[in-house]
N, C-alpha and C positions, 0 to 999 in steps of 0.2 A: 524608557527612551525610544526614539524613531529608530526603525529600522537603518541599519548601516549602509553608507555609500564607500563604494572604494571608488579612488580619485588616482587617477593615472600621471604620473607627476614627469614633465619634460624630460629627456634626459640631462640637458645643460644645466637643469637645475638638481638633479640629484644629489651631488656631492655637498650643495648648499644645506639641505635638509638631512642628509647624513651627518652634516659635522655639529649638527646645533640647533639650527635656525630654525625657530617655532614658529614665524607666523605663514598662513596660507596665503599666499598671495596669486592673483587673477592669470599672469602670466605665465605662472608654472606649471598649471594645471591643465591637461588638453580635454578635459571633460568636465570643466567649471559649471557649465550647464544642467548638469544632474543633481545640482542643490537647489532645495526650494523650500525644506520647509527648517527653519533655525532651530540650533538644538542636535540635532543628527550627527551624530557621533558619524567619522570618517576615517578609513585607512587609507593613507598613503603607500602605493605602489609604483614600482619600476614599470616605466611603461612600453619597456619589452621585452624584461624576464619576468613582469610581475612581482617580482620578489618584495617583502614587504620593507616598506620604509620610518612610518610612525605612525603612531594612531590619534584623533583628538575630535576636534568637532566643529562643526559650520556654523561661526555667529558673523555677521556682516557689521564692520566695525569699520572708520573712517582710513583705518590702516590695510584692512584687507579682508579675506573671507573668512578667517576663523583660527585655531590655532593647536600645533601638534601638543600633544601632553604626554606622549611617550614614544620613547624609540623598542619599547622591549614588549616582541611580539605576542607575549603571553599573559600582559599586566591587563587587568582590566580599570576603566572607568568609572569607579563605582565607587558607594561611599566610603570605603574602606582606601581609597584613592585619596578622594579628599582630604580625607582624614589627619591621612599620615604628609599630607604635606604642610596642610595648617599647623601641625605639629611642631615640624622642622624648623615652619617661621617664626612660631609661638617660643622658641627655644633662643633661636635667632637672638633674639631682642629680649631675653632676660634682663641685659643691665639696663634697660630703658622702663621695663617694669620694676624694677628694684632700687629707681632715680626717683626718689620724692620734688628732686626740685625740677621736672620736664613732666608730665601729666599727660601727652599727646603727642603720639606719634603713628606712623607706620605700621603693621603688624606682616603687613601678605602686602608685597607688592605685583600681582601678575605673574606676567611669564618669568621676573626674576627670581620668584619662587616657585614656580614650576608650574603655572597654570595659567596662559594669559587670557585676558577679555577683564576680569573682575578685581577691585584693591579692596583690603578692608583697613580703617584707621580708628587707632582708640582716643577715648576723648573722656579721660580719669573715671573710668569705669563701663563707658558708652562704645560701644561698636557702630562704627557708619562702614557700610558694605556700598561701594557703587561699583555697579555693574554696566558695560561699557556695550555689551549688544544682548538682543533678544537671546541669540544662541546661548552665551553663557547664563542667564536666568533662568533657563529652560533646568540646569544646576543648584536651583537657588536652596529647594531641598538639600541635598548634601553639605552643604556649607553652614548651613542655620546649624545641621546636627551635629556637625561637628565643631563648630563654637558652642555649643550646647557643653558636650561631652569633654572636652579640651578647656575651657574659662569658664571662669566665675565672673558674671555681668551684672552691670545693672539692668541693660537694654538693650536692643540692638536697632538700629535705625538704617534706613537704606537710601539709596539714588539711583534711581531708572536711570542712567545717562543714554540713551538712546530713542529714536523714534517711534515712539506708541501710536503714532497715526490716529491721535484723539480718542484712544481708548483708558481703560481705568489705571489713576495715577490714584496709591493712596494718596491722602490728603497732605497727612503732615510724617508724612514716611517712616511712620514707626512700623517695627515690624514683633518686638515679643521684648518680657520681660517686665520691666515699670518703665512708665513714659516718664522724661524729663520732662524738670521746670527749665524753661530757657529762661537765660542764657546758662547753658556751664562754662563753671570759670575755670580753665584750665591755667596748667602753671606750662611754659619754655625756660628751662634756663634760670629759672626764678622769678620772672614778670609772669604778671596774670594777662590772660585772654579771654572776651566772652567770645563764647562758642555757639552758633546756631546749627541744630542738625536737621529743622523743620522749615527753612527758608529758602526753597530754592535749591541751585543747584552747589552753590558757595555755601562755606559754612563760617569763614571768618579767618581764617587765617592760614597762610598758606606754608604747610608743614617742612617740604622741600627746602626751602629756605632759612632753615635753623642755626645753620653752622655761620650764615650772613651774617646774621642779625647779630650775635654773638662776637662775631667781629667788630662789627659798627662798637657797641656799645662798649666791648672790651678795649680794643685797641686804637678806636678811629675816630669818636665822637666828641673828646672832651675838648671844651674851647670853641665848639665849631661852630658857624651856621650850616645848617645842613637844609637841602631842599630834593624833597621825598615826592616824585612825579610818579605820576598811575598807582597813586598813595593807596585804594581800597581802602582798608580799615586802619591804615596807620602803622601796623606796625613795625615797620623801619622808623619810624618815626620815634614811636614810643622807645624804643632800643636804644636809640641815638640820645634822647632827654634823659635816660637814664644813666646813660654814660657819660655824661654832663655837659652835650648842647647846649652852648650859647642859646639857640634858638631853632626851633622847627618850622619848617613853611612846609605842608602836604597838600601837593593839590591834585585833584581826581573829578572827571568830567561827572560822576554817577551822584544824586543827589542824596540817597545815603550814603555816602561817605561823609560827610558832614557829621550826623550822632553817630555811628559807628565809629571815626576818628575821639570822637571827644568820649564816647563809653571807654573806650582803651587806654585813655589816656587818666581819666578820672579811675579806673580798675586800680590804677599803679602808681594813686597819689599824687599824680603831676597839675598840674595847673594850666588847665585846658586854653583857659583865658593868655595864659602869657605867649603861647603859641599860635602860628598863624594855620589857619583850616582853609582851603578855595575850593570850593566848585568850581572848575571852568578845565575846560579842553586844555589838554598840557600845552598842545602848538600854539595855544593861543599865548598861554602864560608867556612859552618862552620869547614871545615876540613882544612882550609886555615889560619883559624883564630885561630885554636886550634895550627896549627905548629908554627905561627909566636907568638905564647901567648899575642893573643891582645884578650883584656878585655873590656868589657861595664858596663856600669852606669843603664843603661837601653837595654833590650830585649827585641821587641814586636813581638809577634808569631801570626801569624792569616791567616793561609795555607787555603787555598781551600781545601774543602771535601774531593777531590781524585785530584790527579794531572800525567803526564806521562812525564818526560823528556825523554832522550835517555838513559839517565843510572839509572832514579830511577822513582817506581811507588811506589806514596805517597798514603794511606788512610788513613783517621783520624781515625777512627773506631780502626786499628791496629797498628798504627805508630806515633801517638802520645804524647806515653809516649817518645820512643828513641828520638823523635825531641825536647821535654821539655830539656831529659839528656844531648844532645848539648848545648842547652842552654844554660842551667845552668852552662857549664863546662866553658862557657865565659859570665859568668855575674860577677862582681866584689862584694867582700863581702859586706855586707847591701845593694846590688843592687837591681833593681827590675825586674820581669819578667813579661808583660803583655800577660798573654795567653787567647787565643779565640778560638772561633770556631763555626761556624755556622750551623754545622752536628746536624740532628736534632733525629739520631737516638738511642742517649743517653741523660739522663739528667744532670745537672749540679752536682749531689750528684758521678756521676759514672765519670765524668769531674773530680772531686775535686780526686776522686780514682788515677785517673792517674797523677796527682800532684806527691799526696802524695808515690807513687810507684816510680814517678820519680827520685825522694832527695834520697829516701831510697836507692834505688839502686847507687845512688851516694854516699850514706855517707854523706849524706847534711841536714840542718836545716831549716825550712822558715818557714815564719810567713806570712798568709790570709792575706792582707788587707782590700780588697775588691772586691765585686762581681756585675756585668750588666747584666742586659739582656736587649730585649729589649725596645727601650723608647717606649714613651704612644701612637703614632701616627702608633706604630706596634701592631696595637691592638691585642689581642690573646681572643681566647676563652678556658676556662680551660677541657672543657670539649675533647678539641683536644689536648693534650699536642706538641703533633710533631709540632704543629705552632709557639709553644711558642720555636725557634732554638736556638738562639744566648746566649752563654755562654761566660763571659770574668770573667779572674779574675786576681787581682794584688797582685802578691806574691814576697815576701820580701826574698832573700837568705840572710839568716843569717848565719855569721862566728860558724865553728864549734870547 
């Protein structure tokens, strides 16, 4: 590893970084300027007794410059570091390894297992490792040897999440072991999912979202129409048909989502054909759905943070509440509305704000049902709230 930098840390921000908080960030640093090459291992110091704070390393990540990985001045960073925390997580989630009917989950999630910048997730025998800045790759060593040493694999495949500045990306990101046949078919819950680890930066299905789906299908689905916006691959969709949907309508602007929807669906015996699949911009549907007065039973909303068609630039942050007010204008009375969101730069109390400004501004009445965040295999630390992202809640239009 590069030689170490010590990082002089404000003093209004010391107590922040004494009680927890792992990530580096720009403004608390008064000598931000002496990082330059990613990877370099860094001590945090008092910056006017010098006394030490934690120790961790410089990766430049869209959250900030890198992350502490230990408060105890004598631990070193080293594979023996790694090791033992892969372990902990590995221990973690025994009942999730010892669940024949869920096949992918979680295993290491970041700083809420002690190491932030990198996740790894299993995919019924397959390891996918995506790593979120140069800095923590510069680790990519220790991590391979200790999933090495710790599981028995089929493979391990990986994702650069970060800017290579047009340098070498392998191909189809495998990294050791036997190369998968794609698609694997993993199991959630007991539905099958095809799996891609060689596609890109998406793999097919979005894990955080477990304990939704399970709902949909378990408690929310039967009887319903259900209509499945920023669908991806379907599967809320799938979950809903299972739990015996009247009918599915999934529509998603992306032009695979079309066979991806219908491979998920044909995976789990359902009958592609009897349900409805749309390419088309969700804003556009809803304005599609509003002239012809078609109504649903069920509404699931769970947009991407920011998105850019040709005609609409989506951000959750601002846009929102008027994408709820669509909603809601085609949910059918006592309906339900599943809203999400994985934006992590609000909480769920300011989430639940934009609900309730939603109705209001409609002249609308609903009733909470219930609220996810997410499952246990998303480990979070409280001390970072921004990790702890994902917000859903199921809300009830009630006739007014």
């Amino acid at each position: 590893m590069n030689n170490e930098v010590r990082l002089n840390v404000k003093s209004k921000f010391i107590n922040k970084f004494k009680s927890g908080y792992p990530l580096i960030f720009k403004e608390a640093i008064l000598n931000i300027n002496d990082l330059n090459r990613e990877g370099t291992p860094v001590t945090l110091v008092d910056e006017k007794s010098k006394r030490f704070i934690g120790r961790g390393y410089y990766g430049k990540q869209n959250k900030g410059y890198g992350w502490v990985l230990t408060r105890k001045e004598n631990e070193k960073i080293d594979q023996s570091f790694f090791e033992k925390k892969l372990k902990r997580a590995l221990d973690a989630r025994k009942k999730y390894f010892e669940d024949n009917s869920t096949t992918a989950f979680r295993v290491f999630n970041g700083e809420g297992d002690g190491i932030g910048g990198f996740t790894i997730d299993f995919f019924d025998g397959y390891y996918l490792i995506n790593w979120y800045s140069e800095g923590i790759y510069a680790f990519k060593d220790f991590v391979i040897r200790s999933l090495d040493r710790l599981t028995e694999y089929k493979g391990i495949y990986q994702k650069k999440r970060f800017d290579t500045k047009g340098q070498y990306i392998e191909e189809d990101d495998f990294v050791a072991g036997e190369r998968a046949g794609f698609p694997i078919i993993v199991k959630e819950s007991g539905v099958n999912f095809a799996v891609y680890l060689n596609e890109g930066a998406m793999v097919g299905v979005f894990l955080d979202q477990r304990e939704v789906r399970k709902a949909i299908r378990d408690k929310y689905a039967e009887g319903k129409t259900v209509l499945n916006t920023f669908s991806y691959t379907g599967a809320f969709s799938v979950f809903a048909a299972l739990g015996g949907a009247s009918k599915t309508t999934s529509v998603d602007v992306a032009n695979r989502s079309l066979p991806k929807t219908i491979e998920q669906f044909s995976l789990n015996g359902i009958d592609h054909e009897a349900q409805d699949i749309i390419v088309e911009d969700v804003f556009k549907y809803f304005k599609y759905a509003g002239k012809k007065n078609l109504k649903f039973d069920m509404v699931i909303l769970d947009p991407p943070s920011f998105a850019r068609t040709k005609k609409h630039t989506f951000s959750v942050a601002k846009d929102y509440k008027n994408l709820l007010k669509e909603a809601i204008a085609i949910t059918e009375n006592n309906g339900i509305i599943v809203a999400s969101t994985n934006y992590s730069g609000f909480d769920m109390n300011k989430f639940k704000s934009f609900i309730d400004k939603a109705f209001k501004e409609m002249d609308g009445k609903y009733k909470l049902l219930e609220e996810y965040s997410l499952p246990d295999d998303f480990k979070t630390v409280k001390e970072f709230k921004e990790g702890d992202y994902l917000k859903v809640a199921f809300i009830k239009k009630i006739k007014g």
